[in-house]
Structures are given as C-alpha cells and as structure tokens.
N, C-alpha and C positions, 0 to 999 in steps of 0.2 A: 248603546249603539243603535242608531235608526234600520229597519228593516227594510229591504231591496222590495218596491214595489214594482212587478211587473205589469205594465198597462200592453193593454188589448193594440196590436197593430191593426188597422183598416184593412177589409178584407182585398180592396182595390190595392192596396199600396204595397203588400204582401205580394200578392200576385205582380206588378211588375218587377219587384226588386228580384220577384223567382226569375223572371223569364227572360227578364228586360237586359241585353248586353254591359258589359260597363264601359264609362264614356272611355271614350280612343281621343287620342289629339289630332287635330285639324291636318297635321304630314300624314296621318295614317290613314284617313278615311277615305272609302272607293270613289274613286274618280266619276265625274261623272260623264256621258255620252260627247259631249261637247268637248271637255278635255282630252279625252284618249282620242279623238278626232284629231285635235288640231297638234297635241303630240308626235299622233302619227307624222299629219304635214310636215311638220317641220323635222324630223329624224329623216322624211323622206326626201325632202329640201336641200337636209346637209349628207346624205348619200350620193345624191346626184351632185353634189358641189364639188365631193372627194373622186367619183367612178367617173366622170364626165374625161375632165383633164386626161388619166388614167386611161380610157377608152380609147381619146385620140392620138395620143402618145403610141399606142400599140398596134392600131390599125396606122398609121404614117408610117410606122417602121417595116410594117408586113404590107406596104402598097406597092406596085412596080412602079418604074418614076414616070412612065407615062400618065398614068394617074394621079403621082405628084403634080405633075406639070400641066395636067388639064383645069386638078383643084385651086391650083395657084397656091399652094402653101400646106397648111395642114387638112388630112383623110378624115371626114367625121363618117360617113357609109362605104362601107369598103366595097372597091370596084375590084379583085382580083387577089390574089393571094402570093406572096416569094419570101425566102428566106436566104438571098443574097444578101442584104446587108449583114442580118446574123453571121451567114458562113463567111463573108470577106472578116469580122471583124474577128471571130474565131478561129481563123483558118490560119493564124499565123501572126507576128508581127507587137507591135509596139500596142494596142489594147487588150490581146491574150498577155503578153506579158504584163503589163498594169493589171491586170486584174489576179494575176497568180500573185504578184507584190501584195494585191491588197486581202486576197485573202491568206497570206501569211503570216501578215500584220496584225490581223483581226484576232486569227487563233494566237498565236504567241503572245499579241498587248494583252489578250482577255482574260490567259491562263494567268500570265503575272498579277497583270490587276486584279484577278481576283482571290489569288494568294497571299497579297499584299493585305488587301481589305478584309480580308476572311480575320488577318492574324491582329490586326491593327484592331478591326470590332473587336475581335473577343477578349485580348487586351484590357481593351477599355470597360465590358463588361464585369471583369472582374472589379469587385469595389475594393479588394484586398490588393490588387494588383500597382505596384511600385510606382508614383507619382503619377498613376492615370488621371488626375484631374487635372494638372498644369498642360499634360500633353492633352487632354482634350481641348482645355484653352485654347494652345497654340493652335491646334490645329481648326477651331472656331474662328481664332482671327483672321486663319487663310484666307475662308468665306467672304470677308468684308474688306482687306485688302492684301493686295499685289505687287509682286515688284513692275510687272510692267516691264512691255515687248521687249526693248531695248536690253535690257539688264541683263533677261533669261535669257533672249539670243548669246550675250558676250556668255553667260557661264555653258550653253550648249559648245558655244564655240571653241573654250578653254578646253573644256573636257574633252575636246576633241570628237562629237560628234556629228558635225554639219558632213555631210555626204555620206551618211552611215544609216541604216535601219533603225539603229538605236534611238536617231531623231525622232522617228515618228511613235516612240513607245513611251520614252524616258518623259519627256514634258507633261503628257494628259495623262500617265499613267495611275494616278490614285483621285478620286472622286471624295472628299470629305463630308458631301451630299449621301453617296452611297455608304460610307462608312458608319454616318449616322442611323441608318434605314438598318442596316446590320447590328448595330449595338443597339438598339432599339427592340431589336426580335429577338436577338439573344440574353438581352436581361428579361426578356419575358418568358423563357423557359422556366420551368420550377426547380426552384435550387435544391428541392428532394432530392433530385437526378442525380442532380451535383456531388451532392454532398453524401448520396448513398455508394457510388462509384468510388467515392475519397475515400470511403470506408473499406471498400474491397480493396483499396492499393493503385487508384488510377491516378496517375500523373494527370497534367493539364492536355495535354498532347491528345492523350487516349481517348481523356474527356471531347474532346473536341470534334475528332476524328468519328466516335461510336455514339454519341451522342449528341451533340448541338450539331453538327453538319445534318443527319437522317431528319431531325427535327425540324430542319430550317431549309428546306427544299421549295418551299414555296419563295419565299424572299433571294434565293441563290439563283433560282433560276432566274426573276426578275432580274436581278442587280448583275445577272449574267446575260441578258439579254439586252440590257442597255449600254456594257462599254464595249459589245460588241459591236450594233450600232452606232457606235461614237466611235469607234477606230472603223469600222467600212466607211461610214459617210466624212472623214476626219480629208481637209485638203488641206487648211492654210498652214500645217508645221513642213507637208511636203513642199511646198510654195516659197517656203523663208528658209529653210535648213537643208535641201535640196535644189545642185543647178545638172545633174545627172540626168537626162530624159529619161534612160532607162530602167532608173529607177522609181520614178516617177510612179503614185497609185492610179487606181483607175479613175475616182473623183477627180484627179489632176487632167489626166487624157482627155476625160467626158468635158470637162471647161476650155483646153484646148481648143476642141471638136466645136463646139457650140457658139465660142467665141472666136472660128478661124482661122486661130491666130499659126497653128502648126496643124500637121497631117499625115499621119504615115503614109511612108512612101505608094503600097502596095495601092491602098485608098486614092490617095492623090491622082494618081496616073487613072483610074476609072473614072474619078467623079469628074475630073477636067475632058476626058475624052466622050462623057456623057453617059458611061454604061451605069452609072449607076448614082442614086440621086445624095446629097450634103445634108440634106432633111431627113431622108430615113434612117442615113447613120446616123447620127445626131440622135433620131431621136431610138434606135437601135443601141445605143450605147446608154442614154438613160434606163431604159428597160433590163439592162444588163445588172447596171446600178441597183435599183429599187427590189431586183429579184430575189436575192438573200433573204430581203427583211422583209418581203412578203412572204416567204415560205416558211421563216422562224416564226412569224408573228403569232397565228394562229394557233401554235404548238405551246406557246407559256403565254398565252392570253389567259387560260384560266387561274391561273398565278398572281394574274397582278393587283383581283381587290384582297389575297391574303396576304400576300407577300406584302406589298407596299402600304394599304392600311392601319392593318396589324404591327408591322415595324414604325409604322410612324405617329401612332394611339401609344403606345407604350414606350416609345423612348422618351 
C-alpha cells in the first residue's frame, strides 16, 4: 500500500479558502444599488396602479353631488365630505338586504365547503384509505372537463333548487383546486403523529380533529379565505338560478346600480329629484362590496406563502 503524502498548501491559498465565503448562486447574491432602485420603481408603479382606482372609487362615493356635478364624473381631490349615499344605502331597503343575503351565503357556503374539502383532503391523504386513487382521478378529470351550463342548470332545476339559497351554494360548492392544496399539506404531516395516536386508540376522526386540523392552520385559513371570497364576489349562479329581486346578493344589486338597469325605490325617488347623485351610489355600493375582503385580507395574508407553498411543494 502507497503512503498518503501530504503536500504543503500555499500560504495565499490557505488564507483565502479560511476567509474567503463559499460561492452562493447568482438568485442569492446582494442586489446591487441600480437594482433595489429600479425594484423599488416598479413595486411603486404597480401600488399606484392598484390604490389609484381605489382612491377614486372612495372619495366619489364621499363627495356631495355638487361636487359630482362640478367634476363631470368621477372626485380624484375631494372638495367636501357626506355620508348620504352610505346612510340611503344602509338605511333600509333592497342593498341592506342583498348584502345581509350575501353575507349569509358567504358564512354558510364557506363552513360547508370547507367541511366538505377538509373530509374529502384527508380521505385522500390516507394511502390506506378505500379506492382513494380512482376518486382522485375522477375527481382530476373534473379539472379538465365539464358538463357545461346547460346540463347543470336542467339538474339544478330537477332537484328543485332555482329560486332557493341552495343555488347559490350547491354548484361552486367544493373547489378540486383547494382540495389538492389540502391533501398536499396533509400528506406532509409526519406519519409518526399518525401512527403514535393509532397506538393510544385514536380513531381517524380524533386523528383529524387533535391533530391534522392544529397543524394545518396555515393552509385552512388560506383555503378559508378564498371560498369566502368566491361566495361574497360570486353573481352569475344568482343571475341564472335566481328571478326573486329579493333575493338577489349584493354583487347582483351592485351590477343593477352600475348598469341602471333597476333601482330601489327609496334611491330612485332622490336621485331623480336630484338630492342625491347615480355616481356616488354606484360607486357607494362598490365600496361596500370590496370592504369584507379588504379587512380579511390582511388578517391571513401571513398564511399564504405557508399555507399555499407548502401545500403545493408537497402534494
């Protein structure tokens, strides 16, 4: 057997390989002054592209209509301050009620849906679990085709749901998108959990209920914060499966309003007699709309690069 010679390293070469960092890859390395510049610009580009619109929208709805009527259309610098439109549109009437419709719908579709999805991921998460891979199929082929409008109107209409609440839940009610994002983060739990729990006597239930739900708060609150916003912003099932004005959500009212096509009574009778201006409701009633999901948003925004990354790396 030959003997391991060890040769002298250069004292230059020693000394950097002590000091010297190790090479990082070209996505990691610090930006440099011209970059984080022109970053900034453009982050501040697409701020102003999103708060702009938003601005206007809010100062027209808080303008009095003299000021409407001076601007010729929509308030970018507000001359004046009111809360008539607000109080006519809350004070009673066919958009307080669309909008108690729609926030009924939102909690009720959201708890289902996500009772549904919660049972259907975990389901599927098990690889033990009773023909879970054909029903993932099936339910993969949903993704890429449909029966198409027609079809699901006639079996909405069979089952007797067109002028019923039910409409607006039964049809969007399960996301096979979300469903994926879910079984995705709960096969990424560690089946230690699992399988230490089987051993003290837990059923799948218990399992699910004390441990994968606590663990999976990140991804729940996401995939809870998105069919909630898909049932507030949801018009077209109200639109096809709904001829009830009363029933009608707020999204329905707000397109109404904007396209003149109808107008509560109370409103009608001001805006025709001039006390009150067609543009601040209008745009009074979108504000109304967008307010939910601006006050959720913020609250599970830090949720969404675990929740939805992490579920979607691992399924």
């Amino acid at each position: 057997m030959s003997a391991v010679v060890d040769r002298p390293v250069p004292e230059g070469v020693r000394e950097r390989s002590r000091w010297a960092a190790p090479p990082r890859p070209v996505w990691e390395e610090e930006p440099a002054k011209a970059g984080l510049a022109a970053k900034g610009l453009v982050l501040g580009i697409a701020c102003f592209a999103v708060l702009f619109p938003l601005w206007i929208v809010i100062v027209t709805s808080l303008s009095p209509k003299k000021v409407i009527d001076d601007t010729g259309g929509l308030v970018v610098i507000p001359k004046g301050i009111t809360f008539v439109a607000y109080q006519e549109l809350l004070g009673g009437g066919q958009v307080q009620r669309a909008a108690l419709v729609s926030l009924g719908v939102t909690l009720v579709g959201t708890l289902f849906s996500m009772t549904v999805s919660v049972l259907c991921a975990y389901g599927l998460s098990r690889r033990d679990s009773l023909g879970h891979r054909w029903i993932l199929m099936t339910l993969l082929a949903t993704m890429f085709f449909g029966a198409g409008l027609i079809p699901t109107y006639l079996l909405v209409q069979a089952l007797g749901l067109t002028d019923t609440y039910l409409a607006l839940i039964l049809p969007s009610a399960v996301s096979v998108f979300n469903i994926l994002v879910l079984r995705g983060f709960f096969m990424g739990i560690s089946p230690e959990l699992v399988d230490s729990a089987r051993i003290d006597g837990a059923g799948d239930w218990r399992i699910l209920w004390r441990i994968v739900l606590p663990l999976s708060r990140a991804v729940l609150a996401v995939i809870t914060l998105f069919y909630a916003v898909g049932y507030w912003s949801a018009w077209f099932n109200a639109s096809i499966y709904l001829t009830d004005q009363k029933m009608m959500p707020l999204q329905n009212v707000m397109i109404q309003l904007v396209q003149k096509q109808e107008r509560p009574v109370g409103l009608a009778a001001q805006i025709n007699t001039g006390q009150l201006s067609p543009l601040a409701v209008q745009m009074a009633v979108m504000v109304l709309a967008l307010l939910p999901v601006a006050v959720l948003s913020p609250f599970v925004q830090k949720h969404f690069r675990k929740g939805m990354l992490t579920g979607a790396v691992k399924g």
